[in-house]
Every structure is written in C-alpha cells, then in structure tokens.
C-alpha positions in Angstrom: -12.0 -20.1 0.3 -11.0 -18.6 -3.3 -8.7 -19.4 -5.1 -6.9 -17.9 -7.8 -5.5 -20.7 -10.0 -9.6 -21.3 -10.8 -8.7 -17.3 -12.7 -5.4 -17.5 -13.9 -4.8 -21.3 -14.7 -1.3 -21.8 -13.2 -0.5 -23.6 -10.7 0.8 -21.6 -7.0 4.3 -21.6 -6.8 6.5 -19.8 -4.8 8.7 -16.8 -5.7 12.3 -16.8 -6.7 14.8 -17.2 -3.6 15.0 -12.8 -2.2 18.2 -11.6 -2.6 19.3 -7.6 -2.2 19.8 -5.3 -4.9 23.2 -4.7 -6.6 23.5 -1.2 -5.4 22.5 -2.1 -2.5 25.7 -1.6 -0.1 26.4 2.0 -1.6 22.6 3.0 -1.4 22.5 1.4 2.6 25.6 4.3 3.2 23.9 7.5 1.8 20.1 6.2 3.2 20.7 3.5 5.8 17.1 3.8 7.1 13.5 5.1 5.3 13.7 8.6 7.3 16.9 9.3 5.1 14.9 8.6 1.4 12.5 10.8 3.5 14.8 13.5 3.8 16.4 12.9 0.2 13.1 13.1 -1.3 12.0 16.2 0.0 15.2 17.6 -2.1 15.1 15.8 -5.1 11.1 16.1 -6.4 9.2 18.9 -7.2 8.1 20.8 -4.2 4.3 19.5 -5.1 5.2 15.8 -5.5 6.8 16.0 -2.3 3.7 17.7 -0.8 1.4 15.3 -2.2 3.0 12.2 -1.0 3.9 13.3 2.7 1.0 15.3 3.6 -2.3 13.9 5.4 -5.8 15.3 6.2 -6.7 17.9 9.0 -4.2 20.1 10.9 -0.6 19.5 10.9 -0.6 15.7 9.5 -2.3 14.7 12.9 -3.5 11.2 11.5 0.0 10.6 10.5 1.9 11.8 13.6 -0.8 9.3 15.5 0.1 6.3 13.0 3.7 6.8 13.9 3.3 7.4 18.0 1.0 4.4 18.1 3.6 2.1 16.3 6.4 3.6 18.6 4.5 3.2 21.5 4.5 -0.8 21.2 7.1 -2.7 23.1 8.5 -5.9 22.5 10.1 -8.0 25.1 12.8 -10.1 23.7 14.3 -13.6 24.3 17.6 -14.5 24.7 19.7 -17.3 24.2 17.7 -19.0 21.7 19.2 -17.5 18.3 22.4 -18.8 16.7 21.4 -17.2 13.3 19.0 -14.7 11.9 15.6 -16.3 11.2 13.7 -16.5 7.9 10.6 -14.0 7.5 8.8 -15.4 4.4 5.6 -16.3 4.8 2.3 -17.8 3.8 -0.2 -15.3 2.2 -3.3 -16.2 0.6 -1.9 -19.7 -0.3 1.1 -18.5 -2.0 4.5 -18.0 -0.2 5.7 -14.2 -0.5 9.2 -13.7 0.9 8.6 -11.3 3.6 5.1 -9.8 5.6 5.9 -6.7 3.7 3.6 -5.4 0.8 2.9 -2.2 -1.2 -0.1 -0.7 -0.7 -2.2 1.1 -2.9 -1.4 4.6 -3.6 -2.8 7.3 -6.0 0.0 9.3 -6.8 3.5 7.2 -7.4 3.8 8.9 -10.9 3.5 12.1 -9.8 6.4 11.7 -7.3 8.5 9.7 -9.3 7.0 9.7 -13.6 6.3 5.6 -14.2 6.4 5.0 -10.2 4.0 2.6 -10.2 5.3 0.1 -13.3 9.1 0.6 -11.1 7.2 -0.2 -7.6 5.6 -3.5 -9.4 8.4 -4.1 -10.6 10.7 -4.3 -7.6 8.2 -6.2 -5.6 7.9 -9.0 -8.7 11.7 -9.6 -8.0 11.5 -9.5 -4.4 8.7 -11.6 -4.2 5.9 -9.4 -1.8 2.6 -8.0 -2.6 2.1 -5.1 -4.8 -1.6 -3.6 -5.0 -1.8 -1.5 -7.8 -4.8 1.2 -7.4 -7.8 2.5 -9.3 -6.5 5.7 -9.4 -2.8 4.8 -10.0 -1.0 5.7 -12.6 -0.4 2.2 -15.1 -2.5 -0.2 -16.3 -4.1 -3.5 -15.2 -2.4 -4.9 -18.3 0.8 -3.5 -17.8 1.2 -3.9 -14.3 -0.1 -8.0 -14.7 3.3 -7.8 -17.4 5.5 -7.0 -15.0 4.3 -8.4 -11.8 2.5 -11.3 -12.7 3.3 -13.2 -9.8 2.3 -10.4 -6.6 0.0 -8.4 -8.8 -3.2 -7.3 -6.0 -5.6 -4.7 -7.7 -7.2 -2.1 -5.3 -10.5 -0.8 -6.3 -12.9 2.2 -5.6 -16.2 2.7 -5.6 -17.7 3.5 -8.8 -21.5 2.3 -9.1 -22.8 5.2 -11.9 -24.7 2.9 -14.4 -25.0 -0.4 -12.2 -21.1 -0.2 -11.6 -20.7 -0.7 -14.9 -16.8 1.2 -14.7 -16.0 -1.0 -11.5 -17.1 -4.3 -12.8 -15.2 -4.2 -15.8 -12.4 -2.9 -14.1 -12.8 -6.2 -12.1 -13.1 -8.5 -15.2 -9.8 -7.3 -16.4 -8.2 -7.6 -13.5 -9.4 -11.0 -13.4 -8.2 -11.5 -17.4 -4.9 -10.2 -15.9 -4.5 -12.7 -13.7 -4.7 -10.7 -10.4 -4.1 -12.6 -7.8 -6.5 -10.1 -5.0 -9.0 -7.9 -5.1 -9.0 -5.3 -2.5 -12.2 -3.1 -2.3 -11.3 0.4 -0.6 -14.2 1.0 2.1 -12.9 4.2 4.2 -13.3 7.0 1.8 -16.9 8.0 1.6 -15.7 11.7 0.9 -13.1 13.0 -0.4 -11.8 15.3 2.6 -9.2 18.1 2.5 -5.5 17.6 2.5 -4.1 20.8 3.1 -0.4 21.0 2.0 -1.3 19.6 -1.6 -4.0 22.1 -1.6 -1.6 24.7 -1.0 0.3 23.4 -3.5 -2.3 24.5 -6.4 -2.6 20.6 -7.5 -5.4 19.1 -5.7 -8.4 19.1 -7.7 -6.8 20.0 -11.2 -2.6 20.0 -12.3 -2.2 23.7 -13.9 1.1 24.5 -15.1 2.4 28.0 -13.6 5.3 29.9 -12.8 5.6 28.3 -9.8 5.1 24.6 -10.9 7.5 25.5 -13.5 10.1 26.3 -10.8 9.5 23.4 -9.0 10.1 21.1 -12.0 13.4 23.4 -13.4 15.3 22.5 -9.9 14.6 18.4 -10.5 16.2 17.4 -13.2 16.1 13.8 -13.0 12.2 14.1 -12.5 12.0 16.2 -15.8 14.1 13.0 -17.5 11.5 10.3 -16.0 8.2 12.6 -17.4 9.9 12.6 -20.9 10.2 9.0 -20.8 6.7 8.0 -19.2 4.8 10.9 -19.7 2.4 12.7 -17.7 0.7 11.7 -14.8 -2.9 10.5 -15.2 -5.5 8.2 -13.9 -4.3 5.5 -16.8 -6.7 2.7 -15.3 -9.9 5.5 -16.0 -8.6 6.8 -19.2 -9.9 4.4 -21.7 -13.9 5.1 -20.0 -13.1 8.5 -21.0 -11.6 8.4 -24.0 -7.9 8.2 -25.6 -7.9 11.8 -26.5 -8.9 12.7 -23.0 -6.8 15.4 -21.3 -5.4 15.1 -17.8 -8.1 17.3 -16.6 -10.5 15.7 -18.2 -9.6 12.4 -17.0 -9.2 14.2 -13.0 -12.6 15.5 -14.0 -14.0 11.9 -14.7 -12.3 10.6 -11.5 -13.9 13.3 -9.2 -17.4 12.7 -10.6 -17.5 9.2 -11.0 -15.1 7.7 -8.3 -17.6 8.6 -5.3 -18.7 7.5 -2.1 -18.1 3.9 0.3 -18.9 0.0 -1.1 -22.1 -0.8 1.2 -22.1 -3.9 2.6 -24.8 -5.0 -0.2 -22.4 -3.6 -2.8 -19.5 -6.2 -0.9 -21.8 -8.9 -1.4 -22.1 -8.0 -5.1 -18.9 -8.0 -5.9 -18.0 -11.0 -4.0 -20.3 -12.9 -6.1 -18.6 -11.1 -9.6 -14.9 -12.2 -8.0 -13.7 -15.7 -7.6 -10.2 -15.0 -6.5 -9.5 -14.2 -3.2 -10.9 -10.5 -1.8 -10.2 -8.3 0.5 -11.8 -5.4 2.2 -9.9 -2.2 3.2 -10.2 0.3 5.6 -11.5 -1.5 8.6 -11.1 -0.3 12.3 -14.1 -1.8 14.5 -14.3 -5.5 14.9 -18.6 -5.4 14.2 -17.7 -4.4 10.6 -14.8 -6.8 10.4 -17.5 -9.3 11.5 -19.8 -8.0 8.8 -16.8 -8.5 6.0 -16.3 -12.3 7.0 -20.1 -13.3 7.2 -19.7 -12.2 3.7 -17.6 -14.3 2.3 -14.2 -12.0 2.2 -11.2 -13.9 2.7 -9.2 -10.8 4.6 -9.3 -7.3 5.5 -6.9 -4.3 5.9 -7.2 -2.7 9.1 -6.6 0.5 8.5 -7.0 4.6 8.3 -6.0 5.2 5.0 -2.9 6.8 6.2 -4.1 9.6 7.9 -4.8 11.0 4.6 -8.9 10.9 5.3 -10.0 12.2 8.8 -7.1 12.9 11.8 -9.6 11.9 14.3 -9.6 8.6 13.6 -7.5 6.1 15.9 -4.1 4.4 14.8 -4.5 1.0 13.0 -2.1 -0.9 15.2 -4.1 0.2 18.0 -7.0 -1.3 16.8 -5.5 -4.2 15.1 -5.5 -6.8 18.8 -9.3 -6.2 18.6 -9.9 -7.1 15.8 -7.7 -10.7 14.9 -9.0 -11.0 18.5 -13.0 -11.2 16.6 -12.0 -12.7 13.0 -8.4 -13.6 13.1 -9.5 -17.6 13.2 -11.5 -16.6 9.9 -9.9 -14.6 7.7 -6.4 -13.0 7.0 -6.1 -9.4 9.0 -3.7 -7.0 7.4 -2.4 -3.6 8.3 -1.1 -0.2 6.9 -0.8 3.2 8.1 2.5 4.3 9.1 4.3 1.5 8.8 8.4 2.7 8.2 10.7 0.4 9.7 10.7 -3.7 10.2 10.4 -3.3 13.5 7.0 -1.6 12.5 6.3 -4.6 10.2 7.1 -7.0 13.4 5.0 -5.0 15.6 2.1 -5.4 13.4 2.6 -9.0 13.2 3.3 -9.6 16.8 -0.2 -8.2 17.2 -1.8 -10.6 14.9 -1.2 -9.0 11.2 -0.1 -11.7 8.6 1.3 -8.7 6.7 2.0 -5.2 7.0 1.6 -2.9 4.0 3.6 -0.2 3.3 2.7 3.4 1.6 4.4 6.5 2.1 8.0 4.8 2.6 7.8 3.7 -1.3 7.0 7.3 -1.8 9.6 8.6 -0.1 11.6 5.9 -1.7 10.9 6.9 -5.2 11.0 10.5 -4.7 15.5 10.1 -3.1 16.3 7.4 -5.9 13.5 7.6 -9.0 13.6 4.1 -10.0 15.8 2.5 -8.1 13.9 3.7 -5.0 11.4 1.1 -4.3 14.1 -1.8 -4.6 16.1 -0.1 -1.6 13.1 0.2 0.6 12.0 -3.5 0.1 15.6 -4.2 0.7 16.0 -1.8 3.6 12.6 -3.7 5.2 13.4 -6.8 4.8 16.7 -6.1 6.1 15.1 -4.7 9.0 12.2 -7.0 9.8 14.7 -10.2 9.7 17.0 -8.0 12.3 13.6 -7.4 14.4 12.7 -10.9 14.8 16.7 -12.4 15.2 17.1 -9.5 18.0 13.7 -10.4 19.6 14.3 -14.5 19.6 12.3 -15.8 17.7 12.4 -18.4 14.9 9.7 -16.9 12.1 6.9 -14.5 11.5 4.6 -16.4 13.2 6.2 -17.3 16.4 6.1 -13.0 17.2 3.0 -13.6 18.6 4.4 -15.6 20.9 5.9 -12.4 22.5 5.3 -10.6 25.5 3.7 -7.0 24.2 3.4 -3.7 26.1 0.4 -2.0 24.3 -0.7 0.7 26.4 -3.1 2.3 23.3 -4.8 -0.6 22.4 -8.5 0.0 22.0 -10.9 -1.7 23.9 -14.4 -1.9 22.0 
C-alpha cells in the first residue's frame, strides 16, 4: 500500500467536522433535489454550456438514460425498529477519513458551464471534506487547485505518451510537488467518440464566437460576470506545454493531438513505478481487467462508463459494480460513477460494495443554477440525502449497507 504522507510530509488527519452551507435553507426551497439545479441550469447558462454538460455519446443520451434506469432499478429492503437517530456517513478512504462516500469526479468542462468552476468545485469539497479530482483537461491548475483543496485534492490524468510521456510524467511530478493525495489514470477513452448535442452546438472541436454564441451569452448575465472575472475557458493544466501566448484554439489544438488513445497495461505499470502515492485506475467494467489493475500494484479502481459520454452500448456501472468487488473487493478500494444524482444513488452504490460514489453531471448542473455557490448545495443536498438513505434503510454507517437485502435484477453476470 501507498501512502501519501511519504509525498506530502504531513501527517493524515481528518477533515474539519461537515456542517451545511449558510444559504443553505433558502437554496433547499427553490432546488430541494439535483433534478431542480438541473432544470435551473438549463435556463441560466449559455445554451452550449448547457449542451456540453448534459449531453452524452450516441443517440438520444442512451448511455445516460441506462446509468439512471440501472440506479433506479436497485431496491433496498429496509429495517425497522433499529434507528433512534440519523446515522453518521463519513468514512474511511484511502487512509484518510472524508466526511461522506461522496466525491467529484473528473470532468472537462466545469469552466465552460460555470467560468472558474473548477477552483469553486475544489473549493466546496475542501470545506466539506470529500474528494475532489481535478482533470487533465480541466480548467485550473495543479497548483492552484493543491491551494485551495489541499486536503481532498485527487488529480485525474490522460494519456499522453508523445516523447516517452514526457507531458504526462511531468504532469504527475507536479501533482506530486502539490501534494496530491491520488492519482487516477483515465483508461476508457481510446477515441474520442461523437457527442452530438455539443456538436450541434458548433463548440466541439474548436470555440468560434458567432451570432449565435453571442446570443447565447447576451441572455446569461451572471455567466458573462464569472468570464470577466476568470477568463476564458481553456485546458489551463496543457497550457504552459504550449506556450503562454497560446490561444484557446491552439491549446484545444494541442489537446486533440497530443491527448490520444488508452494507458496499456504496461504503460499502468510505468506509471505505478513513477507514483508513490496511492493510484487509481478508471474506467473499469469487467472483473479480468480489474484483476489485471490489482496484480499491478493499483490501490483502487473506478468502475465506470465514463458517463455515457463515450459509447451508449456499454452497460451501467452499478450493474457491473457486484462483479466486480465480488473479484478484487478484498484487494483494493472499488469506486463508482456514472449517473449518480441522489444519496440514495450514493447508498445504492455502496450497498453493492462501492466505498465511494463519485459524482459528475450533478456538480454541473449545480454550477450551471447557482455559479458559485452551486457545488456547495449539491454536496449539501447529497449528504443530506445519503444520511436520510441510510437512517430510513436501518442501518448504523456506510459500511453496514451491505448488510442489506438487495433486489438487483440487471446485475451482470460474467
């Protein structure tokens, strides 16, 4: 096992005692659940923004209808008269105790729905105490994210092996200067694939102002406000590879070309050797390759299917998830994502085995109803939620869910 004090220096300790946000009571009124910030969002952000964050691969977001179904489709059966009180959810993770099994998970685009999403999405998870995983292509810093989230600061990387992976192993000795606590290497996006609503947009593969993106902007004020204070958009982690003077396209440009292609298992074994913190593989959905991860060496993996975003065809995450804790759960620390919107979602992941359930779309959504005070209101509304889940369901903590009886019809059988 890996651990990260050997990188940082400090001492595990663990976070601050959870407590809601101010605004919380007036924001649970207007958007009591994360389908309201849904619906908010789609009013408040540029048409494209909106686009890009909600919209998945294939025909008609099929991926992400499937993500949802599956989660809906798994039944809990409660117990009963064995609550007096609501039960803690904070948990173990990785040796360090995060307040809920609730995390962010990587995601391109959080500027472009909301300008400076990603430092307010690190941010809010810092004071809550859960995971934040800032990616490659995000849009902040190593360095500035590590300022402001020191203590739940994950870095997410892509593939990018041009020149002996030159880009990606610096990438990983900053993160390492930062103090990152995990290193998650992305492993289910060997191609790029077609998303068709942001293509319809006019933004996928380069961001050309026209009259149309200049309507879009005009009728959101408050996202005009946020790009004058944190600029545009770009691939900030990339930039400096570039160069400073780099435009946007350029930088898109640079992404495109050198951001290509899936880690090989070789390529895992490489960078587990570069990474003495604790690492994590992404994108896993058969229980062989989750096998393959832990012979070597990672200390977890993310089931997942990148949220419907790559390839509808592909099955839900939760459905695969019992098969594989079933082959490495004794091993190493199985996470989930893909359509995860509700705690109930987040206890149904961990009734199944998940030490953690990541969220993605619902900090989107998030950002795009409230701009910065967005992802503090969807941690709060989880949190809220996944305590509820597990009080209703009668049972004492995170772990004792899998204690449960479970109805899961769709569970995949390898």
């Amino acid at each position: 096992m890996h651990d990260t004090t050997a990188l940082t220096g400090r001492q595990e300790k663990p976070p601050s005692g959870y407590s809601r946000s101010a605004n919380y009571a007036k924001l649970h009124r207007l958007y009591p659940s994360i389908a309201y910030l849904r619906q908010r969002a789609r009013a408040h952000i540029p048409h494209f923004a909106f686009e890009y964050s909600d919209g998945g691969s294939g025909k008609d977001d099929a991926g992400i209808k499937r993500n949802w179904a599956a989660l809906d489709a798994v039944e809990l059966v409660p117990r009963y008269g064995v609550m007096p009180s609501l039960p803690p959810c904070d948990i173990e993770l990785f040796g360090r105790r995060y307040s809920a099994p609730i995390g962010v998970a990587p995601m391109g685009g959080p500027a472009i729905i909301w300008p400076g999403g990603d430092v307010h999405l690190a941010r809010a998870a810092q004071r809550a105490g859960i995971p934040y995983t800032l990616s490659t292509a995000g849009g902040a810093t190593i360095e500035e994210i590590a300022r402001v989230a020191s203590d739940v600061f994950w870095f997410q990387l892509y593939r990018l092996a041009g020149n002996g992976h030159a880009i990606g192993l610096d990438l990983v000795r900053r993160a390492a200067a930062a103090g990152c606590r995990v290193l998650v290497l992305t492993l289910d996006v060997p191609m790029r694939t077609t998303r068709p609503r942001e293509v319809a947009t006019g933004i996928a593969g380069a961001f050309n102002v026209n009259l149309a993106i200049l309507s879009q902007i005009a009728r959101a004020p408050g996202w005009v406000m946020a790009l004058s204070k944190y600029g545009i958009p770009r691939f900030a982690n990339l930039r400096s590879y570039v160069g400073d003077d780099a435009s946007l396209n350029e930088v898109i440009a640079f992404a495109q070309r050198e951001m290509r292609g899936a880690f090989t298992w070789d390529e895992v074994r490489m960078y587990r050797d570069h990474w003495k913190g604790r690492l994590v593989v992404k994108g896993i959905l058969h229980p062989q390759d989750a096998e393959k991860a832990v012979s070597l060496g990672v200390d977890g993996l993310v089931v997942s299917n990148h949220g419907g975003r790559q390839i509808e065809a592909l099955p839900a995450p939760v459905d695969a998830l019992p098969a594989i804790v079933g082959q490495v759960g004794k091993r190493a620390t199985v996470l989930m994502d893909s359509g995860v919107r509700s705690g109930s979602d987040v206890v149904r992941a961990c009734a199944l085995g998940a030490a953690t359930a990541l969220a993605g779309k619902a900090f989107l959504w998030g950002l795009g109803a409230l701009g910065e005070e967005g992802p503090a209101h969807v941690i709060d509304l989880l949190i809220e939620e996944t305590q509820a889940a597990l009080g209703q369901l009668g049972v004492h903590n995170v772990e004792e869910a899998r204690s449960l009886t479970i109805r899961h019809e769709r569970a995949l059988r390898f």
